[in-house]
Every structure is written in C-alpha cells, then in structure tokens.
ZANUVEX-351435 format. One record per residue: x, y, z of N, C-alpha, C in turn; residue in three letters. Coordinates in nm, 4 decimals. Example, Ala and Ser with C-alpha at 12.3 -4.5 7.8 and 13.67 -1.06 7.14 Angstrom:
2
> 1.3190; -0.5690; 0.7800; 1.2300; -0.4500; 0.7800; 1.3200; -0.3300; 0.7800; ALA .
> 1.2850; -0.2250; 0.7080; 1.3670; -0.1060; 0.7140; 1.2900; 0.0030; 0.7870; SER .
This chain:
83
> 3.7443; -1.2280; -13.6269; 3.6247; -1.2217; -13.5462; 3.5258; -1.1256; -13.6113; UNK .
> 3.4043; -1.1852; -13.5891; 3.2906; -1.0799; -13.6686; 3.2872; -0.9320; -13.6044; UNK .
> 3.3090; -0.8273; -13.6564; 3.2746; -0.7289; -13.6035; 3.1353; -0.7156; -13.5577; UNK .
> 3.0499; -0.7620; -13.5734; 2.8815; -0.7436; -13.5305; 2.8685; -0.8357; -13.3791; UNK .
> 3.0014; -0.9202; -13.3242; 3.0205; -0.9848; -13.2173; 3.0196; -0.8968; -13.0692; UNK .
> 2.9697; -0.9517; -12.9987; 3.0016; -0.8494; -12.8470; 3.1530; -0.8901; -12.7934; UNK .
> 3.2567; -0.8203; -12.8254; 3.3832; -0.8765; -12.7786; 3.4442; -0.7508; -12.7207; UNK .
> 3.4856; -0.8536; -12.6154; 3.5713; -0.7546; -12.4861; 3.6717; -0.6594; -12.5389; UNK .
> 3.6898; -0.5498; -12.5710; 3.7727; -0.4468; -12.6559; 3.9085; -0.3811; -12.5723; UNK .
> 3.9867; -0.3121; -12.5780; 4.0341; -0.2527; -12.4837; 3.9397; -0.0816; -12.4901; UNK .
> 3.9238; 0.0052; -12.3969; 3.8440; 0.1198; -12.3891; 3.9229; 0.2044; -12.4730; UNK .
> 3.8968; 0.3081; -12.5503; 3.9821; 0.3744; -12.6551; 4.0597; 0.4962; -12.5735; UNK .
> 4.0330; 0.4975; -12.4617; 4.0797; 0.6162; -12.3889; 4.1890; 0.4859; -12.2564; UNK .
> 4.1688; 0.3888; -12.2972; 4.2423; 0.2996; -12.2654; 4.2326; 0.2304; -12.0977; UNK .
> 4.1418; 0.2778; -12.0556; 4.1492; 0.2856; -11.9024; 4.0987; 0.1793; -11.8174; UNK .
> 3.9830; 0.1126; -11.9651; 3.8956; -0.0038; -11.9231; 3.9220; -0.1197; -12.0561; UNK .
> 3.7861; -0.1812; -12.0376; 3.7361; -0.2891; -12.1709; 3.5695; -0.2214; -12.1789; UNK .
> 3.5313; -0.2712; -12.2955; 3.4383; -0.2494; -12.3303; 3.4113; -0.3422; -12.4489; UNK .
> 3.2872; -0.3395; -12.4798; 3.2251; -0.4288; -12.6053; 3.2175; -0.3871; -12.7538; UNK .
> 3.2207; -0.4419; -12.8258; 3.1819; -0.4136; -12.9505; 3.0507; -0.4561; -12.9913; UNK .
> 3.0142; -0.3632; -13.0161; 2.8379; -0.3903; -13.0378; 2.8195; -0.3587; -13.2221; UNK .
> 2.8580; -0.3826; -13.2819; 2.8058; -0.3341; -13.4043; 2.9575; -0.3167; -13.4996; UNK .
> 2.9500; -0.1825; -13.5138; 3.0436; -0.0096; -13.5061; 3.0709; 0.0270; -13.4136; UNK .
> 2.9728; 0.0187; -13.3293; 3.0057; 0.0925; -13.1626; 3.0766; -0.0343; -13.0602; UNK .
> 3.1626; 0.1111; -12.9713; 3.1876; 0.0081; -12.8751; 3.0912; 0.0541; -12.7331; UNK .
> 3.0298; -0.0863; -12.6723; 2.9623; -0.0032; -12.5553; 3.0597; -0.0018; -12.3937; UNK .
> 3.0925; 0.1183; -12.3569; 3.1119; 0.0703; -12.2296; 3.0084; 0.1238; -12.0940; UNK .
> 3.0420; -0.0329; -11.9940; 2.9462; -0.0181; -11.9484; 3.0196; 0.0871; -11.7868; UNK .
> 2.9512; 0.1559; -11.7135; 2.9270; 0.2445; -11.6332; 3.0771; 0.2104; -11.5133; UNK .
> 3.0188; 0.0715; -11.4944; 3.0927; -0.0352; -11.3728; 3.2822; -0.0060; -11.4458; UNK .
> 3.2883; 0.0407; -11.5593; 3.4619; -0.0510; -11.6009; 3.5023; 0.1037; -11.5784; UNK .
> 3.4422; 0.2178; -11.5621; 3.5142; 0.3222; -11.5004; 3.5824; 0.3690; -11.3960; UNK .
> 3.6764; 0.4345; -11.3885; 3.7790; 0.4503; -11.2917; 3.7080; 0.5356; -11.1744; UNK .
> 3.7348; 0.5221; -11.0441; 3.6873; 0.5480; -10.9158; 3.6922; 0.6737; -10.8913; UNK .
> 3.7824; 0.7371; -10.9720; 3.8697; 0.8550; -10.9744; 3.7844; 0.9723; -11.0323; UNK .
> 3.7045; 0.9162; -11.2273; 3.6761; 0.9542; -11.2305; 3.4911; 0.9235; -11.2983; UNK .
> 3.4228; 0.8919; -11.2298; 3.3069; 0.7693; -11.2858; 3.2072; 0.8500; -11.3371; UNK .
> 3.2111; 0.7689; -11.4286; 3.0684; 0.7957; -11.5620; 2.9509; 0.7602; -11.5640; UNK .
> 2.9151; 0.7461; -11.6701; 2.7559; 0.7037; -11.7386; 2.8091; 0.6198; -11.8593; UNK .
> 2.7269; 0.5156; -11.8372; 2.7623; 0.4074; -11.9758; 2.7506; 0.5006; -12.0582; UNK .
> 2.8279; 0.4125; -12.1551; 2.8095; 0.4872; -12.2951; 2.8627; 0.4334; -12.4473; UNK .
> 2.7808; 0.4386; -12.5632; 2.8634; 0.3804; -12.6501; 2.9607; 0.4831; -12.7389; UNK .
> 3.0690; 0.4633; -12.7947; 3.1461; 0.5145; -12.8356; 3.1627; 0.4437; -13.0109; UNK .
> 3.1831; 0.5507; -13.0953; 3.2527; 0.5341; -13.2427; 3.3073; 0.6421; -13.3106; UNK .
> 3.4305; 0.6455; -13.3648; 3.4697; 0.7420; -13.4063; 3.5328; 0.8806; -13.3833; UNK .
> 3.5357; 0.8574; -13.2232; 3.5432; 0.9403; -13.0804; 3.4006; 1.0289; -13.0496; UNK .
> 3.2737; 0.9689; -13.1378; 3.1592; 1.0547; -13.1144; 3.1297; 0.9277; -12.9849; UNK .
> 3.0732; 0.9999; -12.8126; 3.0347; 0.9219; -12.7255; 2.8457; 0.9580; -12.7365; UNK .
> 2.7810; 0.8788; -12.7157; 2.6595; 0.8306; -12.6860; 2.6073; 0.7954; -12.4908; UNK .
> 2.6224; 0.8662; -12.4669; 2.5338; 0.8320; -12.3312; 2.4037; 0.7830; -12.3134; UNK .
> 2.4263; 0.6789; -12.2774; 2.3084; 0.5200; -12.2750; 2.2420; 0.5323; -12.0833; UNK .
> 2.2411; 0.6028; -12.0099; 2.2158; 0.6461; -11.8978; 2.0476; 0.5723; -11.8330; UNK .
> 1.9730; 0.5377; -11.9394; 1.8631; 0.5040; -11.9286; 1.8558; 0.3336; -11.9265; UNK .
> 1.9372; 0.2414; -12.0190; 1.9206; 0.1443; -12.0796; 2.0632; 0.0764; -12.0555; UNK .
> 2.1511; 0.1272; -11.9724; 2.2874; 0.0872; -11.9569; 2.3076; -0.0396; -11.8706; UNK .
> 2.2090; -0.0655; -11.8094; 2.2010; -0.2282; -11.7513; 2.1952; -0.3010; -11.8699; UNK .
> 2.0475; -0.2692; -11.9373; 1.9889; -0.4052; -12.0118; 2.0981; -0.4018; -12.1540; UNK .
> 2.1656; -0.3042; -12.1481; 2.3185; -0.2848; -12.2711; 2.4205; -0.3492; -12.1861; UNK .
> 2.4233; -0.3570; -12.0724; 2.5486; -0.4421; -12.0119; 2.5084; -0.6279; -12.0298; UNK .
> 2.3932; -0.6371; -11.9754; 2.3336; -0.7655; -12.0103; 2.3806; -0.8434; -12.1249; UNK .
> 2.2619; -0.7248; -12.2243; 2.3070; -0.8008; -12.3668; 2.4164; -0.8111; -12.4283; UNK .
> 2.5165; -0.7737; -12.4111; 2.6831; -0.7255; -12.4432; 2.7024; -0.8839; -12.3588; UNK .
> 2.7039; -0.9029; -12.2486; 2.7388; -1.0046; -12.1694; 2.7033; -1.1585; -12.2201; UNK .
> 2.5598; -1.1488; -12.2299; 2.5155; -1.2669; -12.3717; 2.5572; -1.2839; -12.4361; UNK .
> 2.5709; -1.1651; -12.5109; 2.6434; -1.2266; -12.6745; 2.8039; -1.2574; -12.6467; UNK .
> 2.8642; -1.2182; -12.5607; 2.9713; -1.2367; -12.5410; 2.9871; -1.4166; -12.4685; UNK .
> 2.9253; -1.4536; -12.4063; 2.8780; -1.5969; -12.3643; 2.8693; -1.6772; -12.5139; UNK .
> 2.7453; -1.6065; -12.5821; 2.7512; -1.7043; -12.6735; 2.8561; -1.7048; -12.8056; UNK .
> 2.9149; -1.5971; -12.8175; 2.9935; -1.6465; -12.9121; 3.1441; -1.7009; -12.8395; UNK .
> 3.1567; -1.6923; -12.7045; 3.2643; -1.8046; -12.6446; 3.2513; -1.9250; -12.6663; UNK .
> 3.0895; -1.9434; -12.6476; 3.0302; -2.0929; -12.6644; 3.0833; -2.1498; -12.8072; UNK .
> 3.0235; -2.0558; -12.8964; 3.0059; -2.1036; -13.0556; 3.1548; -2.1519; -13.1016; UNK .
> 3.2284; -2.0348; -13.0710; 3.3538; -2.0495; -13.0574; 3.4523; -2.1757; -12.9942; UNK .
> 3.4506; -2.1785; -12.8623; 3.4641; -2.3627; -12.8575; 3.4008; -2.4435; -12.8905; UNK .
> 3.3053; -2.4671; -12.9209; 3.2364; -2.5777; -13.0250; 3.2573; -2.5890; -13.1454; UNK .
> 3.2659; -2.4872; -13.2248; 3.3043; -2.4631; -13.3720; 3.4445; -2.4285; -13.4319; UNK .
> 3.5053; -2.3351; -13.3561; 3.6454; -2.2957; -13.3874; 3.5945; -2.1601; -13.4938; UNK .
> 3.7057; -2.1120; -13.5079; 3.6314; -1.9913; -13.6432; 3.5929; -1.9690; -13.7375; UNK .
> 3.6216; -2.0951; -13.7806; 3.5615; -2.1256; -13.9184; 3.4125; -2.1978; -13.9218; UNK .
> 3.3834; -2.2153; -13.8122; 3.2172; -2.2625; -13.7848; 3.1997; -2.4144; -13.8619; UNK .
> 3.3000; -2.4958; -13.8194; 3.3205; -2.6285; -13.8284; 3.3569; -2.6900; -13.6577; UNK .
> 3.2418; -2.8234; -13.6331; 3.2939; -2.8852; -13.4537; 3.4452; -2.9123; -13.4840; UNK .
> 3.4973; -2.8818; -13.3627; 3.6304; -2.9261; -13.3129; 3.6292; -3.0242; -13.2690; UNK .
C-alpha cells in the first residue's frame, strides 16, 4: 500500500486507529479514550503535532482519501489493473 494513502493505522500508543497521511499519522480527536480525551493530532516519529484548529477538515480529508482508495482498490486490485 502507498504510504502517501489515508489508511486506517493502528494508534502508536495503541488505544485507537488513525490515518496515514504522508509520514504522519493523523489522529482524529473522536478515536480518543473517554478516560482520557484529546486534541487531534498528527503524529511521526513520536514527535505529536496538535491540529486543534483544522482537525475536522483533517478528519474529512483522511476520510476521502480513505473512500477513494477503497474505491480504486476494488476496481483495480493493487496493481492498478480492473478486476
């Protein structure tokens, strides 16, 4: 799978899922625990990024691309030939 894909990850602190956006993974605000709840944020390298401003329209687009490469993906298979 392309790393530059938005794909559902497991959270590195393990607790949620989150996306892969790039390098980064983003997670969004909602996949945090009740217990102890955050601020979106993207993560790489264990350096976190707090996205607090833009963490909807980063949940959105994470959600898109994740749609469309499901799509591309059953239509094409991985090698980007129709099934």
């Amino acid at each position: 799978m392309n790393e530059f894909c938005a794909t559902a990850v497991p959270k590195p602190s393990s607790e949620s899922a989150g996306y892969w956006l790039g390098g980064w993974i983003f997670i969004p605000a909602s996949l945090g625990s009740a217990a102890a709840p955050h601020h979106a944020y993207l993560e790489r390298d264990g350096e976190r990024i707090p996205v607090p401003h833009c963490s909807l329209d980063l949940a959105q687009f994470a959600e898109a691309m994740k749609r469309i490469e499901t799509k591309f993906s059953q239509h094409y298979g991985e090698r980007g030939t129709p099934v």
